[in-house]
N, C-alpha and C positions, 0 to 999 in steps of 0.2 A: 437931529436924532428922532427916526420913528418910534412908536410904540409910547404906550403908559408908561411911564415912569414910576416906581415900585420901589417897596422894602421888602423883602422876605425875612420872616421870621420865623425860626424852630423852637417852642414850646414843650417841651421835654415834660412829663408829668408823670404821674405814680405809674396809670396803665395804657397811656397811649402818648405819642409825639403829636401834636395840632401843626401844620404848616398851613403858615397864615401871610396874604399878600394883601398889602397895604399901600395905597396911596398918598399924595405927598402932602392929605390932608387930615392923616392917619383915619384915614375912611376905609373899613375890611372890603376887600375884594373879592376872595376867596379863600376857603379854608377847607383843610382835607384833614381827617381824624383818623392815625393809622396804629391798632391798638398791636399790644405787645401782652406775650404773658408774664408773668414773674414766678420766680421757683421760693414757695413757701413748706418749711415744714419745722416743728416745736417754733422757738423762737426767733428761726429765721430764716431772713428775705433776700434772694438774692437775683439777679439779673444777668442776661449773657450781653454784656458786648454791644456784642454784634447786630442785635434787637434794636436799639435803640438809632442806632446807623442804617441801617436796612430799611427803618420807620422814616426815618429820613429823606431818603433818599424817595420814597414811593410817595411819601406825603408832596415831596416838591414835582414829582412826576405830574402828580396829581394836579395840584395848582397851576403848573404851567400850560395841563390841556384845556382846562376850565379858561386860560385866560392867555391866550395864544398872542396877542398883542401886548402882552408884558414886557418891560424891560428893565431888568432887576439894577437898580443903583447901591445898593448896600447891602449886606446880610445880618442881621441880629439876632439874638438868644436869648431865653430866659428859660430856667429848669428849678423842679424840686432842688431844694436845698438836703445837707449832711449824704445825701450816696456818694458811696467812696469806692475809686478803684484803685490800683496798685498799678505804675506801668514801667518798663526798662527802659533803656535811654533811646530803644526806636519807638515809645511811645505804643508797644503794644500793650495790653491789657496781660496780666500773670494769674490773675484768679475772677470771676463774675464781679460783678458789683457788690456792695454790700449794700443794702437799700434801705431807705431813711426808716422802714418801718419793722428795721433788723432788729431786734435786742440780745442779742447773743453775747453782750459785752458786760451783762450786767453785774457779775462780780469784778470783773477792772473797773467798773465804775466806783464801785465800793473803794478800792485801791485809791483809784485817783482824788477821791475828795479824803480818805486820810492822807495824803502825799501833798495836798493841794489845800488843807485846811488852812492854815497860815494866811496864806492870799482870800482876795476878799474877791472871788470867783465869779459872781453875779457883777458887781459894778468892774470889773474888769473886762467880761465879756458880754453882759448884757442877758447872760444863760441862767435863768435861778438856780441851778443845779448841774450837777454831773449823771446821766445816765444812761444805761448801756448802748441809746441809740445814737450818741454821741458820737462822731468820727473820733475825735479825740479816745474815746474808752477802745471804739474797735479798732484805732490803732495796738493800744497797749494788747490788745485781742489778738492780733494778729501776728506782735513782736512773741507774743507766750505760744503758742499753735501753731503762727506755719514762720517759723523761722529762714528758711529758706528762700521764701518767697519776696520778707523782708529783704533779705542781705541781695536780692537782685531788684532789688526797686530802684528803679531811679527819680523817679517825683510819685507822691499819693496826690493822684484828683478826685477832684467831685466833678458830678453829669455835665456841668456848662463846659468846665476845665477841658475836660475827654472830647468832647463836639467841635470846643474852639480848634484842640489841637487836631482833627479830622479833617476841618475845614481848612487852616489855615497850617498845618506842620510847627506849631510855636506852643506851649506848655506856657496860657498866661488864664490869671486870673484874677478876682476883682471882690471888692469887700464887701455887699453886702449878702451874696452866696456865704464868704468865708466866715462869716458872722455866726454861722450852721456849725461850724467847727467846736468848738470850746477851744482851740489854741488862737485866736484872733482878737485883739486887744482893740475895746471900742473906742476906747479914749485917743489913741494915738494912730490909730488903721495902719496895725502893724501886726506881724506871727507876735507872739507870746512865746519868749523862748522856754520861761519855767514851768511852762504846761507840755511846751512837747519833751522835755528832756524829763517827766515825769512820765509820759510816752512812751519813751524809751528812741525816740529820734531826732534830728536837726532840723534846722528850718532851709538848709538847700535840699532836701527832700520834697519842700513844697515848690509850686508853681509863683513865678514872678507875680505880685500885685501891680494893677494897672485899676485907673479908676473908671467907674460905669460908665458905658456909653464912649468908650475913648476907643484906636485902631488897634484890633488883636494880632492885624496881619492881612495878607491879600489872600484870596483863593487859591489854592492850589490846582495845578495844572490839573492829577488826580481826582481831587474833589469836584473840580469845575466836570471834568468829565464825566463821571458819577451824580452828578445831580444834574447835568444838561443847561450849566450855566457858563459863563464868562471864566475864563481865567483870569485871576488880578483883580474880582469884585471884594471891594474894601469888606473885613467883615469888623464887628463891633464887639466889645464886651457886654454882657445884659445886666441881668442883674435878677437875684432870687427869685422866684414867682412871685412872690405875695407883694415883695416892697414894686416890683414892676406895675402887678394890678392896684395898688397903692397910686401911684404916682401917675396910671392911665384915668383911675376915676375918681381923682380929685381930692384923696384921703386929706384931711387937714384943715384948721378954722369951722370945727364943730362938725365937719363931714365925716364919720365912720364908716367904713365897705365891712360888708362883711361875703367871704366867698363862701360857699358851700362845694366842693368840689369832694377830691377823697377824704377830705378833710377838713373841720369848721374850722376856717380862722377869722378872726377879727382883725383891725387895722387902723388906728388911729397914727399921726404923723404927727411929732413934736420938734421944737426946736431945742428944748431942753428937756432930756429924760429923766425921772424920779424912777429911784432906784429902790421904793419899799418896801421892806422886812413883811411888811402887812398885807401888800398885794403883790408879790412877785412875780410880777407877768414877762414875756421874753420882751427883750429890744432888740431891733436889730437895725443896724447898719442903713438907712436909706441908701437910694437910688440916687439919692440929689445930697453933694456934698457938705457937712454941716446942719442936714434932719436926721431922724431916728424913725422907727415905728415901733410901737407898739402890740405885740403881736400874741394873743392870747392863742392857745390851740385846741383844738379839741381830736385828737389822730381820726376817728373814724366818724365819717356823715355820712356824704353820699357811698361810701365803702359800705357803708352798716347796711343802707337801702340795696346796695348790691349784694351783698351778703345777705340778705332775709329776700329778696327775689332768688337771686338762686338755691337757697337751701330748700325754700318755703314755698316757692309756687314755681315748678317746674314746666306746669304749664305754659309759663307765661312767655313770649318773645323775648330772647336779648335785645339790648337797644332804647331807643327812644320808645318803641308803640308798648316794650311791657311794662316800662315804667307811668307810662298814661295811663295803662290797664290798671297797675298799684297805686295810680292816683283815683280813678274811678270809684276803686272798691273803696277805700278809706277817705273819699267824700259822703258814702252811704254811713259814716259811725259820727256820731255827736263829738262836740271838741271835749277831749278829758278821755277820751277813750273808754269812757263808763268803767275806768277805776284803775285802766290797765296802765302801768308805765314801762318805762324801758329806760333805763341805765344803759348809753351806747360804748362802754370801754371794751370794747373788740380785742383792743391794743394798747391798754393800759389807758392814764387818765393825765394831761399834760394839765389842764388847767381848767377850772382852779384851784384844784387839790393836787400837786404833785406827786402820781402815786403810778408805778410805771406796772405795776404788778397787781393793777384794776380789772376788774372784769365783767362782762356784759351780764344785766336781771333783767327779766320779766316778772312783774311782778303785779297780783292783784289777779290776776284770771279765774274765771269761772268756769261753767259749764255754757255759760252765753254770752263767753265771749267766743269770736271766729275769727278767721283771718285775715279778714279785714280790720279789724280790731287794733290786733298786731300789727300791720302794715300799718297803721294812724300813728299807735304807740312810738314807732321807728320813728315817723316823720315829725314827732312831735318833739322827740330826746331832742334834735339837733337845737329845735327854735330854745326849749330849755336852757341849752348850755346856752346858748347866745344873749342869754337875755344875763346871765349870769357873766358873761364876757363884759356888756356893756356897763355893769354896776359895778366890775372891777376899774376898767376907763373910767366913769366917772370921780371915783374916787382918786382916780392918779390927774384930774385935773383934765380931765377928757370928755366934757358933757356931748350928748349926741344929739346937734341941731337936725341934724339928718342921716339917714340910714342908707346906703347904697349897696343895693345885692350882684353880687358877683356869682361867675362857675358854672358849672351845670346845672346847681338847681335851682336856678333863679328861671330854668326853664318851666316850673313845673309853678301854676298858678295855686296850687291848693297849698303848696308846702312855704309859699311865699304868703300867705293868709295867716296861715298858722303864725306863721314867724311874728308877724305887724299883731295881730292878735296878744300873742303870749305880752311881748316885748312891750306893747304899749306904744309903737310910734311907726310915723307912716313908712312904709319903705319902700325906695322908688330902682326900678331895675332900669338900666341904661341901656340905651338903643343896641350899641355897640356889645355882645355875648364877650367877644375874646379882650376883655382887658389885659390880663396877663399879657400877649402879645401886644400887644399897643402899645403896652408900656414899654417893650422891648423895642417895639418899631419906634416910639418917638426918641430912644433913645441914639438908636441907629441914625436915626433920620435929622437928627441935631450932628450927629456927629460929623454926616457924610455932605451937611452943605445944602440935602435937601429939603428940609426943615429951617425954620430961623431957628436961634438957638434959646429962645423965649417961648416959643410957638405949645399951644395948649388946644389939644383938639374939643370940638362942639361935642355937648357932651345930652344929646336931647331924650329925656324918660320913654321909653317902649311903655313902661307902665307903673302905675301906683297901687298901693295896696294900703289901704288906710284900716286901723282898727278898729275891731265891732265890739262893742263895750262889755256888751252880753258873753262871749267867746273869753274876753280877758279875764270875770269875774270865775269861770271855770277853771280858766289855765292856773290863775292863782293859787285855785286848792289843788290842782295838779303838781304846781312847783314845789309848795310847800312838801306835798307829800314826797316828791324826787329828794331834797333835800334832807328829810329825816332819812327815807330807804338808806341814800347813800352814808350817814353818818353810822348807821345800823348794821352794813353788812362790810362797811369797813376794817373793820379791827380780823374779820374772816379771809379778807386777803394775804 
């Protein structure tokens, strides 16, 4: 057999697909970033389709001209978790997606946790709460509103589910995506029937469970053609984003990632999860059968910084060079912002305050502060909340030997300073950008034979960022102050 020997993996994300080509030593090859818009308005989020498919397919275009001696052995997934579509028994789509950053469900949510109080919801599914961005709520959302659309459904998927079934013609899915649901029971990795029949639906509504990393199916003749691949290449189940990047940089045994992407999340991996009243943080479902993680959230990061480049500095380029430009200006302001902070709830506030109906401050500004000012402020909310992530882990029995930065913004040297800064502890960025997919490729690549089924790729630091003691004694009266703001302008939500 000539050519490289390869995985291909689709990385489905909030505003773009990543197609990422991996060798058999989960070494990146190449990778193509093909963005997508999404339709936003009041509470919500939604997606076509066909977007996500079309991203697809140009993204593998893309990778296979970069790397014309490819020779693709498997194909793998891994996608945001909770977007939901609706599709009929030929697997078309009946209405957009509903997108994890939907809230339009927020009085069925209300519904669902009177209907569901009995049950002890969190150590069932791992979810501290019921709320409207729930597939579960915008189920019941959807059974009250488009009724019709319900009674012609034949399976509700999420983004992985919809892609497998594109690739491969088969409606299968895998648990630690389903984890995203609130109808998926942690303990047993099974539907939850008294959560969907609270719904208002069955559980043959939903797509077959299969476990991570196991055959979804062969390529389809269609698909193989549409992407410029083999017909009959094995494809694989993946696994959520986060537990995949989880599982590619090593989360577990004192190792914490944390990703900054559209969204800060943290990620500690346990073999026994504490389920406390006191720190209610999500679990969900590992990659690897028999872990959990850990998963604190914060909905808006790198969103926020995109969000305050475009509203705030029009000038600047889309892309990598305006956000260098946003790193430049906001290396020119002392750490602390000289007073200014920023509360980043864009989209409500997952943790560590469950509060979905949060929303973004500025606060402290003068006549001298500028916009550089503001641009620090942003960059500094995220390492905030993170630091606040990692003192909730600790307490659930999660100390952090080590900090591992994940996402896009681990591209940005100044917002990875800040972080090591605020936080107090070194944090080291790994060679390899695309964990998410890695985690998918080693998945794939255990599954398909080209991998041992043991195999743990070389995981060597790009870089380190140790803290400046000076910079921490600052951030401190910054945190504190973030912490009063928010206990202050809470009760006004």
């Amino acid at each position: 057999m000539s050519g490289v020997r390869c995985i291909a993996v689709f990385d489905a994300g909030t505003t773009a697909v990543k197609t990422c080509l991996f060798s058999e030593k989960a070494e990146l090859l190449a990778v193509s970033v093909q963005e997508y818009a999404l339709d936003a308005w009041e509470d919500r989020v939604e997606a076509d389709p066909q977007r996500y498919w079309e991203a697809v397919c140009r993204g593998m275009a893309e990778v296979l001209a970069l790397t014309p001696n490819a020779h693709i052995e498997a194909v793998g997934l891994t996608t945001q978790g909770e977007t939901l579509v609706p599709v009929d028994s030929a697997g078309q789509p009946l209405r957009p997606f509903l997108v994890w950053l939907d809230n339009r469900a927020a009085a069925q949510a209300e519904m669902l946790r009177t209907q569901l109080k009995g049950a002890d919801f969190y150590r069932t599914t791992g979810l501290p709460g019921i709320e409207g961005a729930l597939p579960l709520a915008k189920l019941r959302w959807l059974k009250e509103h488009e009724p019709g659309i319900v009674a012609q459904t034949a399976k509700f998927l999420l983004l992985e589910d919809y892609l497998l079934f594109r690739l491969t013609g088969r409606m299968v899915t895998e648990p630690s995506l389903q984890t995203s649901t609130g109808w998926f029971r942690l303990d047993t990795d099974t539907y939850w029937p008294e959560a969907l029949t609270a719904a208002g639906i069955s559980p043959d509504k939903l797509p077959e469970l299969q476990e991570c990393g196991s055959f979804a199916g062969a390529l389809s003749d269609e698909a193989a053609r549409q992407l410029g691949l083999h017909a009959g290449t094995p494809v694989f189940t993946g696994a959520m984003d986060q537990t995949a990047a989880a599982l590619a940089a090593g989360s577990g045994g004192g190792v914490i990632t944390e990703t900054t992407g559209t969204a800060l999340v943290a990620a500690a991996v346990t073999d026994h999860p504490v389920f406390s009243q006191e720190h209610p943080v999500t679990i969900y479902r590992h990659a690897v059968r028999g872990q959990y993680v850990y998963l604190p959230i914060g909905n808006t990061a790198g969103m926020a910084l995109r969000w305050f480049r475009d509203q705030f500095c029009p000038d600047l380029p889309a892309g990598g060079v305006g956000y260098a430009a946003l790193d430049q200006m906001a290396a020119t302001v002392p750490p602390g912002s000289e007073g200014l902070v920023f509360l980043p709830y864009l989209s409500g506030c997952v943790d560590p305050d469950a509060c979905p109906q949060a929303r973004a401050v500025f606060f402290g500004a003068t006549l001298a502060h500028t916009r550089a000012h503001f641009a620090r402020a942003v960059l500094e909310s995220t390492a905030l909340v993170l630091a606040d992530f990692l003192e909730m882990l600790e307490a659930l029995g999660c100390p952090c030997r080590e900090l591992r930065s994940l996402g896009g913004g681990a591209a940005s040297g100044l917002w990875q300073q800040i972080k090591a800064d605020v936080c107090g502890r070194e944090l080291v960025v790994p060679a390899c950008r695309e964990a998410t997919a890695q985690g998918a490729a080693l998945l794939a690549g255990r599954g398909c034979g080209l991998m041992p089924s043991d195999f743990t790729p070389d995981l060597p630091p790009a870089a380190r960022y140790r803290p400046i003691p000076a910079n921490g004694e600052a951030y401190r009266k910054t945190r504190e102050l973030t912490h009063q703001l928010y206990q202050a302008v809470r009760p006004l939500y």
